[in-house]
C-alpha positions as CSV (number, residue, x, y, z in Angstrom):
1,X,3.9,-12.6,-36.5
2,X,4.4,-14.5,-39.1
3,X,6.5,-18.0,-38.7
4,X,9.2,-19.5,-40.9
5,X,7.9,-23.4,-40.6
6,X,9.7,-26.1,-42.3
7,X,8.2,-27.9,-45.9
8,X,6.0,-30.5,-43.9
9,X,4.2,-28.5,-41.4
10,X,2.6,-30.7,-39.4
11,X,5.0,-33.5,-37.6
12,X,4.4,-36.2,-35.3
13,X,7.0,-36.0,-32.3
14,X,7.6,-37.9,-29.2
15,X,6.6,-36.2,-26.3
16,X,9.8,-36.8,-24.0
17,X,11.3,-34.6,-27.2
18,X,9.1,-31.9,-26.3
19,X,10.4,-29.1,-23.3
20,X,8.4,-26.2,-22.2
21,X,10.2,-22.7,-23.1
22,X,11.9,-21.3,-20.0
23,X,10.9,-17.9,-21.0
24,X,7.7,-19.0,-20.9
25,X,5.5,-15.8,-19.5
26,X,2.7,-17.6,-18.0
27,X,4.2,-18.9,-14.8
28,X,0.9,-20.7,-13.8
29,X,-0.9,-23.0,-16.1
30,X,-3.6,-23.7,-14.0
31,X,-6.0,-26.3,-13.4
32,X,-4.9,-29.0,-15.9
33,X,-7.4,-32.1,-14.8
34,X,-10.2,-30.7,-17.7
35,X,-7.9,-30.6,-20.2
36,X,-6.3,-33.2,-19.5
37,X,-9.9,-35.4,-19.4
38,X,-10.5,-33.9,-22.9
39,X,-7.7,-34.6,-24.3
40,X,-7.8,-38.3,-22.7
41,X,-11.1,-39.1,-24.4
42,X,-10.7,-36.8,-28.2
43,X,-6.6,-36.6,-28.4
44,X,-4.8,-33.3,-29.3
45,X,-7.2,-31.2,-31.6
46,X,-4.9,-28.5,-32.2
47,X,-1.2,-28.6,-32.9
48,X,1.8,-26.9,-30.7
49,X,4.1,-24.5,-32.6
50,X,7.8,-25.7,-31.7
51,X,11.6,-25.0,-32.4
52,X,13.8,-27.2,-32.5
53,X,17.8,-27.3,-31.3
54,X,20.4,-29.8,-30.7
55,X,21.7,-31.5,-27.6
56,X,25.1,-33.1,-27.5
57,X,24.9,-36.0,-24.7
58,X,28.0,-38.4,-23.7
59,X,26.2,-42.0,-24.7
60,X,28.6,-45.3,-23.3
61,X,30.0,-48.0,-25.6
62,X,31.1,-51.4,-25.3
63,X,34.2,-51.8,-23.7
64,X,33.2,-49.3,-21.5
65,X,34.0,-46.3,-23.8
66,X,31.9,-43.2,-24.3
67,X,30.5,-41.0,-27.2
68,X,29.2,-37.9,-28.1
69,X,26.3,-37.7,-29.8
70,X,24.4,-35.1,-31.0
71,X,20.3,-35.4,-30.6
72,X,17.4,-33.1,-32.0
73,X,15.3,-32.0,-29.3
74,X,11.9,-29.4,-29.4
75,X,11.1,-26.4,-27.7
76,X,7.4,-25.2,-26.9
77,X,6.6,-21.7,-28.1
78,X,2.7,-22.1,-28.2
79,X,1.0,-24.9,-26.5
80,X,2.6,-25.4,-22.9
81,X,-1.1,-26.3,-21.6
82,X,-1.7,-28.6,-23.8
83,X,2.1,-30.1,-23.4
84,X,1.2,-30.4,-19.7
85,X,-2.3,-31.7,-19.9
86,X,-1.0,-34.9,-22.8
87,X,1.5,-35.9,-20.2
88,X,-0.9,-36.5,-17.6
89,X,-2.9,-38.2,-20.2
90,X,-0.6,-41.0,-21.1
91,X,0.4,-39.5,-24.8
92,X,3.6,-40.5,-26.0
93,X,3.3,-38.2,-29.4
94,X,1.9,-34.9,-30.2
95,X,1.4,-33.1,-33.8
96,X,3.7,-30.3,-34.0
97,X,4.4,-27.2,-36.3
98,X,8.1,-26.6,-36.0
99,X,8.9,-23.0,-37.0
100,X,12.3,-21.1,-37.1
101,X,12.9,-17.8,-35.0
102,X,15.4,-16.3,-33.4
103,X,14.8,-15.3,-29.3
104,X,13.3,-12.8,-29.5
105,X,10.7,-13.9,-31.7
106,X,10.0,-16.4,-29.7
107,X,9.4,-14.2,-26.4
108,X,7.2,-12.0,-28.7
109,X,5.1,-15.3,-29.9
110,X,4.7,-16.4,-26.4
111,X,3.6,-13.1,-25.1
112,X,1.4,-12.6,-28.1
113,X,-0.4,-15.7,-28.0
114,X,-1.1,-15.4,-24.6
115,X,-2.6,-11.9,-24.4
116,X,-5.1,-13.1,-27.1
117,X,-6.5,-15.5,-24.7
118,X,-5.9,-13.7,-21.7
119,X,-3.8,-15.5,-19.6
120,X,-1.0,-13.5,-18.4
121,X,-1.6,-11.7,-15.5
122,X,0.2,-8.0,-14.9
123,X,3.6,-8.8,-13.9
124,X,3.9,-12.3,-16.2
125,X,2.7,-9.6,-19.4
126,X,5.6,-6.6,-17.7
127,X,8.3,-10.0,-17.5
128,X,7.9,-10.8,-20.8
129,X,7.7,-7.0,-21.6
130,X,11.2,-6.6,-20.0
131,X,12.5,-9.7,-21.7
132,X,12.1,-8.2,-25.1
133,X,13.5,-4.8,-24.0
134,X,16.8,-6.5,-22.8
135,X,16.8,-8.7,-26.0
136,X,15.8,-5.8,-28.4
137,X,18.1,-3.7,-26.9
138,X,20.9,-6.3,-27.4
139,X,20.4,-6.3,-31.2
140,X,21.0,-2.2,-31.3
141,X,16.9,-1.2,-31.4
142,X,16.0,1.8,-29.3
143,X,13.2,1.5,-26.0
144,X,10.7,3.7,-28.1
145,X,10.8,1.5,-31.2
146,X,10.6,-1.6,-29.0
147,X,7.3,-0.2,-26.7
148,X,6.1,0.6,-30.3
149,X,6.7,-2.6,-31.7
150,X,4.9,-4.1,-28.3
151,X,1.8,-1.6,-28.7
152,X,1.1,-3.0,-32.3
153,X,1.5,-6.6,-31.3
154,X,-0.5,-6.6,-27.8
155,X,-2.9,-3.2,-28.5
156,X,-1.9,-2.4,-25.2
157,X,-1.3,1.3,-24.8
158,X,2.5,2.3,-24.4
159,X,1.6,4.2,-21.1
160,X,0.2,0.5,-19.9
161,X,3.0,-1.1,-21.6
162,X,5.4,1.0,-19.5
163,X,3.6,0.7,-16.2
164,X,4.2,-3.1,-16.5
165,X,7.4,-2.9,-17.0
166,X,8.0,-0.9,-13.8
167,X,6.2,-3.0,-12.1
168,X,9.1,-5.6,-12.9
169,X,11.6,-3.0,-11.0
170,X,9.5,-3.4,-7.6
171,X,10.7,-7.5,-7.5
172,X,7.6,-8.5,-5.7
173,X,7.8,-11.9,-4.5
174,X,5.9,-14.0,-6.9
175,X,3.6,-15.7,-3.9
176,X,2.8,-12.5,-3.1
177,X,1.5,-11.1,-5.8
178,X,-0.5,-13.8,-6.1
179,X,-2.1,-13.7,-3.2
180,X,-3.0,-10.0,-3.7
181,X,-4.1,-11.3,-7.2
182,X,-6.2,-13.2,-5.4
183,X,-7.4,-10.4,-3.4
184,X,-8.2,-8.2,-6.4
185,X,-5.0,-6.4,-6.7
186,X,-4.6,-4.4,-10.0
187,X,-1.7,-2.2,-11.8
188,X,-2.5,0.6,-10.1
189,X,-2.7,-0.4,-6.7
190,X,0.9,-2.2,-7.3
191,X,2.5,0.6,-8.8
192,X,1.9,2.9,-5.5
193,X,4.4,0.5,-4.1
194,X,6.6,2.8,-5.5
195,X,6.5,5.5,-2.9
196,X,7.4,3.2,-0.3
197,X,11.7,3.3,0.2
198,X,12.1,0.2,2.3
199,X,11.8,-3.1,1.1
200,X,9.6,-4.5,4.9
201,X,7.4,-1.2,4.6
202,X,6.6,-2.3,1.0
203,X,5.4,-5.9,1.8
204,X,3.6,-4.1,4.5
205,X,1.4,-2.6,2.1
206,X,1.4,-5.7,-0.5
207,X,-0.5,-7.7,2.2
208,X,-3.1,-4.9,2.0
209,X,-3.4,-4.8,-1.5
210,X,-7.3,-5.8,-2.5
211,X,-7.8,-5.3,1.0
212,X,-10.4,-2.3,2.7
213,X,-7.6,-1.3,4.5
214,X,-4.8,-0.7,1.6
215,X,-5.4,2.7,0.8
216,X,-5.1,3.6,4.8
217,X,-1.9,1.2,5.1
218,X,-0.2,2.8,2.0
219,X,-0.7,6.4,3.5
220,X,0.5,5.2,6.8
221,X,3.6,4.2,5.9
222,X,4.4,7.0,3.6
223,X,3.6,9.7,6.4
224,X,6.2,7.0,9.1
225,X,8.6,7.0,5.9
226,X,8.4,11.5,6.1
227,X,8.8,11.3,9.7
228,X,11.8,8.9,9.7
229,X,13.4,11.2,7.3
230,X,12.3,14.6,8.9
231,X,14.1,12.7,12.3
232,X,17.4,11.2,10.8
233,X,17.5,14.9,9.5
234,X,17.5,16.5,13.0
235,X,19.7,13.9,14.3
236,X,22.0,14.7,11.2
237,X,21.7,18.7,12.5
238,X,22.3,17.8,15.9
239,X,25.3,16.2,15.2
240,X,26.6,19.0,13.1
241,X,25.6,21.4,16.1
242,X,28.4,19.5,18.1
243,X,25.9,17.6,20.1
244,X,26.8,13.8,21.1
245,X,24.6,10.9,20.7
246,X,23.6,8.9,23.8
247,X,21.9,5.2,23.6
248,X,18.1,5.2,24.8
249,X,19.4,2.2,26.9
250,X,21.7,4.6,28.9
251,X,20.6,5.6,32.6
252,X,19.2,9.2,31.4
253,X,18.6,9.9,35.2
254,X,21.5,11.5,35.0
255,X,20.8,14.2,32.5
256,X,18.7,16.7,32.5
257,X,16.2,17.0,29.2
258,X,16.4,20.5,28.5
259,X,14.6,19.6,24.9
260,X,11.9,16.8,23.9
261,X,11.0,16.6,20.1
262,X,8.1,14.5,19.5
263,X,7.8,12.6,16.7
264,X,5.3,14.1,15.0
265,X,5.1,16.4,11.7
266,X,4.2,19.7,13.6
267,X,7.6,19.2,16.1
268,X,9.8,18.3,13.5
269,X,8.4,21.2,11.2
270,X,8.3,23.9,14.4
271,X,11.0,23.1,16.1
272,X,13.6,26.4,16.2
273,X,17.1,24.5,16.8
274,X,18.0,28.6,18.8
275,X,15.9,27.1,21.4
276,X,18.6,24.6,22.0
277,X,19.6,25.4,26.0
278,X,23.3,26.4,26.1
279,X,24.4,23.8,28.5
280,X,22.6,21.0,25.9
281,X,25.6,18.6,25.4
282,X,24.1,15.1,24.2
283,X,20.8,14.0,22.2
284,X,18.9,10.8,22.5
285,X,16.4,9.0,20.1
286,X,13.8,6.6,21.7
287,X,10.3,5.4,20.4
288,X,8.4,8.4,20.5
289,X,10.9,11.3,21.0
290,X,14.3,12.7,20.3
291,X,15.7,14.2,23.3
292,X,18.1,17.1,24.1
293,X,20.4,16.3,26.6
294,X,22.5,18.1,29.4
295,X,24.9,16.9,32.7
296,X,22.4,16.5,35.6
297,X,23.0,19.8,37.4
298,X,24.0,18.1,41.0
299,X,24.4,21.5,43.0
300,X,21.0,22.1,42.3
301,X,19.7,18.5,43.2
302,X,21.5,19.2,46.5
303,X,19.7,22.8,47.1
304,X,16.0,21.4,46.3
305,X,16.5,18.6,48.9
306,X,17.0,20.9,51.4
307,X,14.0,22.6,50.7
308,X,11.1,19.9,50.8
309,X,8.8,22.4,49.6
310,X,10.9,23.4,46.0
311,X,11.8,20.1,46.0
312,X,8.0,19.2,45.8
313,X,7.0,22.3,43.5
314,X,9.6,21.4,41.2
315,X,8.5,17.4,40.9
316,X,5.2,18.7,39.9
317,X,6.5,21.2,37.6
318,X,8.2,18.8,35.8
319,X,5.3,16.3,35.9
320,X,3.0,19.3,34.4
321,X,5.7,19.4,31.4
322,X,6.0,15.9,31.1
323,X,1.7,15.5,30.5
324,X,1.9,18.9,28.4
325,X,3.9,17.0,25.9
326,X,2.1,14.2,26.0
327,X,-0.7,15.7,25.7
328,X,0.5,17.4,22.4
329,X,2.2,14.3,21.0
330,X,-1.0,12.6,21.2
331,X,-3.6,15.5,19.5
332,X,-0.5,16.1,16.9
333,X,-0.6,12.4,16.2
334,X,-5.0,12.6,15.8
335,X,-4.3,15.6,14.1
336,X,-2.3,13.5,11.4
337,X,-5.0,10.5,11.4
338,X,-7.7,13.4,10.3
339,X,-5.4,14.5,7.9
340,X,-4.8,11.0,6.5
341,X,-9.4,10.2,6.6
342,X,-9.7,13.3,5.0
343,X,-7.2,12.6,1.9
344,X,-8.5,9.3,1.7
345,X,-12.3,10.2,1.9
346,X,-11.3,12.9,-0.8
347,X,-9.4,10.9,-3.3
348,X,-12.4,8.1,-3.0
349,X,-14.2,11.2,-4.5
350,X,-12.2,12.5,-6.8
351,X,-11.8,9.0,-8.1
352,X,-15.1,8.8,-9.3
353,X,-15.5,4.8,-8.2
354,X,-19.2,5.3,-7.0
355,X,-21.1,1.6,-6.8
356,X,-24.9,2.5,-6.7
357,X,-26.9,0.8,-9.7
358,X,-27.8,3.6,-11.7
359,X,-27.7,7.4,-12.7
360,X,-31.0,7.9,-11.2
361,X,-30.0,6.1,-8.0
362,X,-26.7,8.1,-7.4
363,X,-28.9,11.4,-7.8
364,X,-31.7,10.4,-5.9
365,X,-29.2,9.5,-3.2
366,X,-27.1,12.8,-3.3
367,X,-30.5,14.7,-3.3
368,X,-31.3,13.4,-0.6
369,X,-28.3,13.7,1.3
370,X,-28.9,17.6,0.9
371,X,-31.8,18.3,2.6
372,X,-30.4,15.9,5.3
373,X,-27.1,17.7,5.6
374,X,-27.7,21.1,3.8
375,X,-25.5,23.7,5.7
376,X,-26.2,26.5,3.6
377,X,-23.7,27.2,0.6
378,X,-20.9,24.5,-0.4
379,X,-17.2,24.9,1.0
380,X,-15.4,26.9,-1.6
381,X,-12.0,25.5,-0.5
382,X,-13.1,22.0,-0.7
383,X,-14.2,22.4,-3.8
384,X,-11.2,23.8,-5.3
385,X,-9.7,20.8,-3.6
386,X,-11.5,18.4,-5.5
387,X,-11.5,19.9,-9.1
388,X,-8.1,20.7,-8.8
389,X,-8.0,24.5,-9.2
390,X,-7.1,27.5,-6.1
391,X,-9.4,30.3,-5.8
392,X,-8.6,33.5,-6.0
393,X,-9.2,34.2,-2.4
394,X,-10.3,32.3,1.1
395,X,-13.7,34.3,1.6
396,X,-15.3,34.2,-1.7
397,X,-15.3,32.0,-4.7
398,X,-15.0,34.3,-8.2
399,X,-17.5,33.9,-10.2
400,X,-14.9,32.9,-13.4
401,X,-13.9,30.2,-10.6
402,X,-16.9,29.0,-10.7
403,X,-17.9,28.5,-14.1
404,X,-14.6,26.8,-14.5
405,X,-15.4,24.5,-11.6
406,X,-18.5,23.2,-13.5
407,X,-17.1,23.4,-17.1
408,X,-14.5,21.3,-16.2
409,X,-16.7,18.6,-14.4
410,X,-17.4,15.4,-16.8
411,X,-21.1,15.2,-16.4
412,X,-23.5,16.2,-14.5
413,X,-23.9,13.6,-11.7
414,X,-20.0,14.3,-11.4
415,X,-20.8,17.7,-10.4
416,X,-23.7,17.0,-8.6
417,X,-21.5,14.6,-6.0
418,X,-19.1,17.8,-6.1
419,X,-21.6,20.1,-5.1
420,X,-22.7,17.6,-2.2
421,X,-20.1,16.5,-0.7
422,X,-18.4,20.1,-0.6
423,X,-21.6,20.5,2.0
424,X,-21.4,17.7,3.9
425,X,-17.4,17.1,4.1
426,X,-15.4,19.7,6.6
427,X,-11.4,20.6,7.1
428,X,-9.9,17.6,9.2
429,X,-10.0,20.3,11.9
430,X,-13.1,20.4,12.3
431,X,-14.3,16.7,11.5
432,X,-12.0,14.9,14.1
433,X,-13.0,12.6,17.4
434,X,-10.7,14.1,20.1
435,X,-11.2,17.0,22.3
436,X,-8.3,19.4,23.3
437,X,-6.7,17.1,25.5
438,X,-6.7,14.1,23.1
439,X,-10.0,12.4,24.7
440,X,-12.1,11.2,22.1
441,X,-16.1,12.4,21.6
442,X,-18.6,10.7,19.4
443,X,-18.7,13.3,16.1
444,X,-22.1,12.7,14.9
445,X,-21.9,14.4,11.8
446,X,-18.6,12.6,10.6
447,X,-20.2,9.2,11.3
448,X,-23.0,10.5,9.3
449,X,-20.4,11.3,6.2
450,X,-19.0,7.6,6.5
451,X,-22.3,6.5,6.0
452,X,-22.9,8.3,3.0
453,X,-19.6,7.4,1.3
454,X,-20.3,3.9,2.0
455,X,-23.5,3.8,0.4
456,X,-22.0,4.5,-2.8
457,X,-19.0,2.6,-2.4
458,X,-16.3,3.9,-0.1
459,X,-13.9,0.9,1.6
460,X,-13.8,2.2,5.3
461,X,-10.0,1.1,6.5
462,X,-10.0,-0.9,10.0
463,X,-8.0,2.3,11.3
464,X,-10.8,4.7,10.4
465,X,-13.2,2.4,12.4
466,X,-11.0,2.6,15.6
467,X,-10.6,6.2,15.2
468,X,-14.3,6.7,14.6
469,X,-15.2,4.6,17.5
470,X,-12.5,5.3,20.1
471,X,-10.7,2.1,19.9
472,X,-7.5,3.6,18.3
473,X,-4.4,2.7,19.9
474,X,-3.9,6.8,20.0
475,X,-6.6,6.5,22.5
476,X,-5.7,4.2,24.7
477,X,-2.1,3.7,24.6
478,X,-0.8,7.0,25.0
């Protein structure tokens, strides 16, 4: 950009003159005690670019009247660091370049200058981004021609450009993102804050951000997000059905549960609402269930407590039902934890984000891993899985399948992890912990497949540990 200054460039000006811009981008100016040493012992090397505008103040006269006066103050555009740093150095005047622009200039100054030496961090850089939409906007330009304008200023690319600007729309709490700043948060991991509807399910997440166990978290809550809305959609059904809703805090001794919906995707998904009992008249939500709800049938209360032993085949009955459905709440709810490993352990592939030293080392590793693991030919479905493509049938991969399959891999060592892991990796049916009834077991070969992935870079989640282990609150809470 190129700034309208005024015939003597370079002016002397007090420093209580001199404000910071409050569209200043960069937030943070960091650690000023070096500067500020420097500064101390050579004075101000390099001038700050300013603007200046006029203040009109009430000043008091004798008599005890008042005037207004009007006084010329300065605005920083570039130099806010160094602004900060002379104050705590005891200047009282800094050399100034005072150049004429209009708002908008000014915001794209700031945000240029800063880029160049790196300073802005995502959502400071989508702020100012934001800022010179609004503003451009305002003086009739289009979005395209603005994120155009902002591309040729910044280099960024306007995919990029656009990304930081969304992340603007998520209003993460400034001391938040810091900290997962801190952590090693980037753009990416931010923007997936975007599939998360509630605002306490998204700071959830954020505090996992740079974290082993983000990726986990982030899937976690988007599968309790589904089931929330597959369940206010059932209770939305039921209600249409005619059915009336009870508290969970009512005595429901004195119904009878003539349905129990799980909350879980395979009960939501399965459940046929024909199945609904006739004399169903009320539905309760709790924790872990919805419940279909009839009048406790007294009559028959009566005739089972004359007969001890119907009464007593009946109690176990229902017993029997009762740890039948917990039973299948708990493997449906492992079920969805090896659903959840598996996409994780899949996308860590498909990601490409291996950490071993070299070319060499990565092959030498895989090769290895082979004749360790080496089942006989690779898993045509999970290899379609990770290149993205279906195959023509379940029993037998084409051969034109194929040679797309390896055509459309980026290199070779690419491949060669394919071709590997589709041997060693298996359906999250088959590599689980739990038995039929929901116990866990020690699975051998899946611990032997976290090993591997962690060797070349894989971030096991704390939840996958527990699973792994048998420390999951699956196993011992339910």
């Amino acid at each position: 950009m190129s700034l309208q200054v005024r015939e003597n460039p370079i002016q002397m000006i007090r420093i209580e003159k001199i404000h910071p811009h409050p569209d200043n981008p960069r937030k943070d100016l960091g650690d000023l005690t070096e500067l500020a040493d420097s500064i101390r012992q050579n004075g101000i090397r390099q001038n700050l670019t300013v603007i200046t505008y006029l203040i009109e103040e009430t000043v008091p006269e004798m008599g005890g009247k008042t005037k207004k006066e009007r006084s010329r103050e300065y605005m920083v555009i570039i130099g806010h660091r160094r602004l900060a740093a002379a104050k705590i150095a005891g200047l009282t005047e800094l050399p100034c370049i005072v150049a004429e622009m209009d708002r908008a200039e000014q915001i794209e100054c700031m945000i240029e200058e800063n880029m160049q030496r790196k300073d802005l961090t995502d959502y400071e850089q989508g702020e100012g981004f934001q800022l010179m939409l609004d503003l451009g906007a305002a003086r009739g330009e289009t979005r395209k021609d603005i994120i155009s304008r902002i591309h040729e200023k910044t280099g960024l690319s306007e995919a990029t450009i656009r990304k930081r600007v969304r992340l603007i729309d998520l209003e993460i709490p400034r001391e938040k993102l810091i900290d997962a700043d801190e952590r090693g948060g980037n753009l990416d991991d931010y923007l997936e804050l975007e599939k998360i509807r509630k605002p306490e399910n998204r700071d959830k997440v954020l505090d996992n951000i740079g974290t082993d166990n983000f990726r986990n978290e982030l899937a976690k809550v988007i599968q309790s997000e589904k089931l929330d809305k597959m369940r206010d959609d059932m209770v939305a059904k039921l209600r249409d059905l005619g059915l009336s809703e009870i508290s969970a805090d009512d005595d429901l001794e004195n119904y009878d549960a003539v349905n129990d919906i799980w909350h879980n995707t395979w009960n939501y998904e399965n459940f046929d609402y024909e199945d609904i009992d006739d004399e169903a008249k009320y539905f309760c939500v709790t924790a872990k269930q919805v419940l279909i709800l009839a009048d406790a049938d007294e009559d028959k209360d009566k005739d089972e407590a004359k007969d001890e032993h119907d009464a007593d085949k009946a109690a176990k009955e229902a017993a029997a039902k009762q740890t039948e459905a917990a039973r299948a709440a708990k493997t449906a709810s492992l079920r969805e934890i090896a659903a959840r490993a598996y996409k994780l352990r899949m996308d860590f592939i498909k990601s490409g984000k291996i950490t071993l030293k070299s070319k060499f080392g990565i092959i030498e590793k895989m090769a290895a891993e082979v004749l360790i693991f080496a089942r006989g030919v690779y898993k045509e479905e999970i290899l379609c899985e990770l290149l993205d493509i279906a195959p023509a049938d379940k029993d037998k991969l084409p051969q034109e399948t194929r040679n797309h399959a390896i055509t459309s891999s980026k290199n070779s060592t690419e491949l060669l992890l394919y071709a590997v892991y589709t041997r060693i990796e298996n359906t999250p049916a088959q590599h689980s912990c739990h038995n039929f009834n929901g116990d866990h077991y020690v699975n051998q070969s899946l611990s032997q497949l976290y090993d591997f992935l962690c060797d070349i870079g894989y971030r096991m989640s704390d939840d996958e540990k527990a699973w792994l282990d048998g420390t999951h609150e699956v196993f011992t809470s339910l």
